[in-house]
ZADOSE-94910 format. One record per residue (C-alpha): residue number from 1; residue in one letter; y, z, x. Coordinates in nm, 4 decimals. Layout:
N
<r><nr>NUM</nr><rest>a</rest><y>Y</y><z>Z</z><x>X</x></r>
...
***
This chain:
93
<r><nr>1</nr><rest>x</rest><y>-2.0279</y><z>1.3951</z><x>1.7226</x></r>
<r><nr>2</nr><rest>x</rest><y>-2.2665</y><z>1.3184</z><x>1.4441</x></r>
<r><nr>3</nr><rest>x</rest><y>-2.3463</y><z>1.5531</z><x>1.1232</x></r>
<r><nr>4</nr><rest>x</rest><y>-2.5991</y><z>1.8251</z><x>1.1628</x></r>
<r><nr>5</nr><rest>x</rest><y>-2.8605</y><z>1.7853</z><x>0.9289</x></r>
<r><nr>6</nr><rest>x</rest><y>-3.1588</y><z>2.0185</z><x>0.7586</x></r>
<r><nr>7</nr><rest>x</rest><y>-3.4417</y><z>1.9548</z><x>0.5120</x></r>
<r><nr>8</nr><rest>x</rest><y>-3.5716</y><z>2.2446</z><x>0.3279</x></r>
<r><nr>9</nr><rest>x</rest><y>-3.7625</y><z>2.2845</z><x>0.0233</x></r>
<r><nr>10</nr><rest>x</rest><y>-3.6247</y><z>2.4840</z><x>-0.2756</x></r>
<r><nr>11</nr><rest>x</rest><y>-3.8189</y><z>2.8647</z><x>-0.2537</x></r>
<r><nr>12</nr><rest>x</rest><y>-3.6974</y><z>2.9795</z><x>-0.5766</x></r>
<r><nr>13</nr><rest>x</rest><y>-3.8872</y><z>2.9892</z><x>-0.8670</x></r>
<r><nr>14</nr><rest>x</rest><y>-3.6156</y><z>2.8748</z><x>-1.1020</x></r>
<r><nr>15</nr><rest>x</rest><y>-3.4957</y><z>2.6220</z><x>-0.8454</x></r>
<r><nr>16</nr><rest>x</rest><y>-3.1063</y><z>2.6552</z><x>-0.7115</x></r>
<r><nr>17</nr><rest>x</rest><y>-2.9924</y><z>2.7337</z><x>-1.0903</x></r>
<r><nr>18</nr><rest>x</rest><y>-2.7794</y><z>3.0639</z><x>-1.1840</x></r>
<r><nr>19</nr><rest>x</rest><y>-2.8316</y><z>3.3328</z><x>-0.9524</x></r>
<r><nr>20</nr><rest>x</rest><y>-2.9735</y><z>3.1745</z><x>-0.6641</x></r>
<r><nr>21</nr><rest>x</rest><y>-2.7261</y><z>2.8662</z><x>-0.7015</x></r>
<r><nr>22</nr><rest>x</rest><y>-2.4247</y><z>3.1316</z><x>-0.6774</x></r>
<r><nr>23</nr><rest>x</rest><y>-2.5570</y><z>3.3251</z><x>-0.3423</x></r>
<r><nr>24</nr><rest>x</rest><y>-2.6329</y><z>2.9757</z><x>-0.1872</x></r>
<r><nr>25</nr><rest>x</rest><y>-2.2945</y><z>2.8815</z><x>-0.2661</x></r>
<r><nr>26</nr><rest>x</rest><y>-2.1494</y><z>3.1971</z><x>-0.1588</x></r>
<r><nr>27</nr><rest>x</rest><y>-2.3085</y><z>3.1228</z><x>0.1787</x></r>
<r><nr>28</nr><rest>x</rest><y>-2.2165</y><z>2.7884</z><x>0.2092</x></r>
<r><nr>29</nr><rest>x</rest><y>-1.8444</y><z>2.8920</z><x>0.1692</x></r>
<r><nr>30</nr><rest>x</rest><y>-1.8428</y><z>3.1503</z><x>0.4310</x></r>
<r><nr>31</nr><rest>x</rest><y>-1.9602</y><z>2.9378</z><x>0.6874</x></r>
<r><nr>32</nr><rest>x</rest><y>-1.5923</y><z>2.7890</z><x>0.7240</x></r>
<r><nr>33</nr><rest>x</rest><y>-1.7533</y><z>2.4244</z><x>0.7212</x></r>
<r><nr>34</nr><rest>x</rest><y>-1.8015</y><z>2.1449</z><x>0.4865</x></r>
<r><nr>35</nr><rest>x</rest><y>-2.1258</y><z>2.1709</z><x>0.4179</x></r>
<r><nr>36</nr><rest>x</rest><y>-2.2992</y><z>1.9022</z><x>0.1678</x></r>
<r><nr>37</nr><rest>x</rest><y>-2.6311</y><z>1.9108</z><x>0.0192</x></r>
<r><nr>38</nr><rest>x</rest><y>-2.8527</y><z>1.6631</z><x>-0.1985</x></r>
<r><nr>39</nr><rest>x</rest><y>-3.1599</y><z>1.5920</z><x>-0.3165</x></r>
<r><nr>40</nr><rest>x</rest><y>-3.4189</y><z>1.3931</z><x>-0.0542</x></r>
<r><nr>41</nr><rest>x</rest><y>-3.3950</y><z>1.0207</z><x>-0.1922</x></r>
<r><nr>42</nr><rest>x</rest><y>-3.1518</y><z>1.1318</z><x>-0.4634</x></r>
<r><nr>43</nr><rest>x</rest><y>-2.8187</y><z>1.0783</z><x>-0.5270</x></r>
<r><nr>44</nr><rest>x</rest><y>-2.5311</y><z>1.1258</z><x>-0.3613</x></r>
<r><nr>45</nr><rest>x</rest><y>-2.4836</y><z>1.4852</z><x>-0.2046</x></r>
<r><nr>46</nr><rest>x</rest><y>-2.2479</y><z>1.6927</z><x>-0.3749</x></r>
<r><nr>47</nr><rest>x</rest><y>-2.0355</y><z>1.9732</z><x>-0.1935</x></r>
<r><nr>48</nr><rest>x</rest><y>-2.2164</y><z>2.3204</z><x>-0.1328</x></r>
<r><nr>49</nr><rest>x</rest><y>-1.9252</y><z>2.5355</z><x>-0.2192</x></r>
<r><nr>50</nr><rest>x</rest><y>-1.9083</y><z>2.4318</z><x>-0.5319</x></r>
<r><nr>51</nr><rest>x</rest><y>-2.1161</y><z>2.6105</z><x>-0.8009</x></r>
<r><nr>52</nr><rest>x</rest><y>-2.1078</y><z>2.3502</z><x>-1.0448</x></r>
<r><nr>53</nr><rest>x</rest><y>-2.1721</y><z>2.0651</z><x>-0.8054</x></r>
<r><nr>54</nr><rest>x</rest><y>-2.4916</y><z>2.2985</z><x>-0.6996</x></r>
<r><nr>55</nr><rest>x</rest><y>-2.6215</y><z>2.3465</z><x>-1.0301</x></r>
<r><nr>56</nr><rest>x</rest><y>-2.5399</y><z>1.9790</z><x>-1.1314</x></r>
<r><nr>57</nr><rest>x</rest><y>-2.7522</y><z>1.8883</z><x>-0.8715</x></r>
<r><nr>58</nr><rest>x</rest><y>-3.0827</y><z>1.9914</z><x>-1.1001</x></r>
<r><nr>59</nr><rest>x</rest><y>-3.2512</y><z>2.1054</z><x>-0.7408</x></r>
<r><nr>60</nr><rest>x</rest><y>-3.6349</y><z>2.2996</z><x>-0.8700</x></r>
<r><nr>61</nr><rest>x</rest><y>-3.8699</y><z>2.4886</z><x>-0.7177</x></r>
<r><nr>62</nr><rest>x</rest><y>-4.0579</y><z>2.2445</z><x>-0.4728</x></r>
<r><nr>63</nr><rest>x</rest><y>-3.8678</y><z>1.9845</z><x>-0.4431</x></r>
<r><nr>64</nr><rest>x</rest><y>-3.6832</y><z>1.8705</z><x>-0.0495</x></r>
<r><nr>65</nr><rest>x</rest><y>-3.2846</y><z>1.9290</z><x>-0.0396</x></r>
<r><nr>66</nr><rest>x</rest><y>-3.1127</y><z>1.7731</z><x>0.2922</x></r>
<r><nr>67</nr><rest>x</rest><y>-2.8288</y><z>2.0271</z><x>0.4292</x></r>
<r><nr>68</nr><rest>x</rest><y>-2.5186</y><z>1.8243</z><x>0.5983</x></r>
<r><nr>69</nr><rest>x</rest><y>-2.2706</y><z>2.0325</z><x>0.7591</x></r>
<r><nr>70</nr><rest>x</rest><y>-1.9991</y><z>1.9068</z><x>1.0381</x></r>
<r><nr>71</nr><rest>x</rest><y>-1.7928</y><z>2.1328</z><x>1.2773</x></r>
<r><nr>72</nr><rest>x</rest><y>-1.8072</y><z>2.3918</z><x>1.5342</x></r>
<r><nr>73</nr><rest>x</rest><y>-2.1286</y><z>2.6084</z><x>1.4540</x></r>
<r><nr>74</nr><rest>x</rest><y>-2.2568</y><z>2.3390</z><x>1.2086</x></r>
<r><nr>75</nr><rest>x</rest><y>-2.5837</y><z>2.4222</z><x>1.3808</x></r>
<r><nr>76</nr><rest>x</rest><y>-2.6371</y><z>2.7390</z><x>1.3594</x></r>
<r><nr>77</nr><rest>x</rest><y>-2.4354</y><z>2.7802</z><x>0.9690</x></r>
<r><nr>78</nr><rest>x</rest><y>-2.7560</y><z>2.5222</z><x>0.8563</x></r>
<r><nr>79</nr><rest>x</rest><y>-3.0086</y><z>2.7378</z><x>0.9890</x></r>
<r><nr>80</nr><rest>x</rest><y>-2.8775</y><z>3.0096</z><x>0.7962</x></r>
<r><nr>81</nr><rest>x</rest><y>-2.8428</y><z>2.8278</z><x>0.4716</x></r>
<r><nr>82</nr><rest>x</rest><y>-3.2159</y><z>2.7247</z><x>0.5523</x></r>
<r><nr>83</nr><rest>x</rest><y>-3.3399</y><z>3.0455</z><x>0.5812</x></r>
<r><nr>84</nr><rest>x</rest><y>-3.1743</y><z>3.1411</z><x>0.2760</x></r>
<r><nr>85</nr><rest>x</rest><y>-3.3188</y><z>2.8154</z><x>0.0130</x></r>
<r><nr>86</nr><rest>x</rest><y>-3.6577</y><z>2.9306</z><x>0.2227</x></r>
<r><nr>87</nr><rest>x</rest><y>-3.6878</y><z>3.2726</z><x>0.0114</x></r>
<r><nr>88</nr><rest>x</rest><y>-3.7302</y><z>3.2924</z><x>-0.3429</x></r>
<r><nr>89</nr><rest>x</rest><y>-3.3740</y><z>3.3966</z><x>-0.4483</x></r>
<r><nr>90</nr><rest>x</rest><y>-3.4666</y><z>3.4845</z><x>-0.8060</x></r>
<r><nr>91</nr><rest>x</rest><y>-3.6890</y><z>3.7789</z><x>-0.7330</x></r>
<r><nr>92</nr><rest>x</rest><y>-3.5949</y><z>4.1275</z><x>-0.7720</x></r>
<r><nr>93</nr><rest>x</rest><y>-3.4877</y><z>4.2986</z><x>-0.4121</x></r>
***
């Protein structure tokens, strides 16, 4: 069985940097799956549960990030993670 993969555009206004990086990352990890994300047509992806790869990645507001996960649920884990990058994760709740 192939990969599941997701495009979604970056919601946040500071892109996936400091705060929103750390509660996508947080998400990614409690999925229980190796998830991987990169930029579209960038370089290679890095691994979601890790905060530094994440904010290495330089991902801004705007821009396309594919989501790679593999593994029971894979489906269903990248929808989640999609409807999370979907919302601006900077603003005050």
């Amino acid at each position: 069985m192939s990969p599941s993969q997701r495009t979604v555009t970056i919601a946040s206004s500071v892109g996936l940097h400091a705060r929103p990086a750390a509660l996508f990352v947080q998400a990614a990890t409690a999925t229980g799956l190796p998830v991987q994300i990169g930029k579209v047509g960038g370089d290679d992806p890095v691994d979601a549960r890790s905060i530094l790869g994440v904010m290495a990645l330089g991902a801004k507001f705007g821009e396309e990030v594919v989501l790679t996960a593999d593994g029971d649920g894979a489906e269903a884990a990248l929808d989640g993670l999609v409807e999370l990058l979907s919302r601006d994760l900077d603003a005050q709740e």
